[in-house]
Structure formats: structure tokens, C-alpha cells
C-alpha positions in Angstrom: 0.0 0.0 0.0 1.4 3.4 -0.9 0.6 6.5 1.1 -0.1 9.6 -1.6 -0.8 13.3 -0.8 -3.4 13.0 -3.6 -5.5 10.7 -5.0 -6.3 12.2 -8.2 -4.3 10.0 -10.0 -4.7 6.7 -8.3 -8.4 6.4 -8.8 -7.7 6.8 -12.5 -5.5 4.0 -12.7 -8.2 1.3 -12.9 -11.6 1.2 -13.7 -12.6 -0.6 -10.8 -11.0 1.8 -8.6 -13.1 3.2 -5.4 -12.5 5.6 -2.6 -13.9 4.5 0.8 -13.4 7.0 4.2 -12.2 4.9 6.7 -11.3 6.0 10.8 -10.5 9.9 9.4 -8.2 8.0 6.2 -9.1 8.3 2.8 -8.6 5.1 0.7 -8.3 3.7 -2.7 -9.3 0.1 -3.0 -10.1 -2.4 -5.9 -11.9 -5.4 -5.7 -10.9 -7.1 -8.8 -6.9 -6.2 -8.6 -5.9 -5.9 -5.0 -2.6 -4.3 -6.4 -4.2 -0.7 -6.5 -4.5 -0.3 -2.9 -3.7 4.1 -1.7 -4.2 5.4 1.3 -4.1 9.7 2.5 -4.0 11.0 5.5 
């Protein structure tokens, strides 16, 4: 998992690419390639 300042470009990567707000973090996770995983904050 990589930790980003922004997230613009990580939930363009993949189609399948979603943000989800979890405990104050902001992530980027995707269910069908587990490789795209971001997190902020």
C-alpha cells in the first residue's frame, strides 16, 4: 500500500478503482486487482 498526498491520479488507474473513508483515512481500493490499494491522510 502506498501513502499519496493526492488521490487524483490513483483512482484513475483502474476502472474498478473506489475511494472509501475509513477511521479519518481516505482510501483507494479495488476489488478485482488488489494491487491498486492508496491510502491519505
Amino acid at each position: 500500500m502506498r501513502v499519496l498526498s493526492s488521490l487524483k491520479t490513483a483512482k484513475t488507474r483502474h476502472p474498478g478503482c473506489k475511494i472509501v473513508r475509513r477511521k479519518g483515512r481516505v482510501y483507494v481500493i479495488n476489488k478485482t486487482n488488489p494491487r491498486y490499494k492508496v491510502r491519505q491522510g
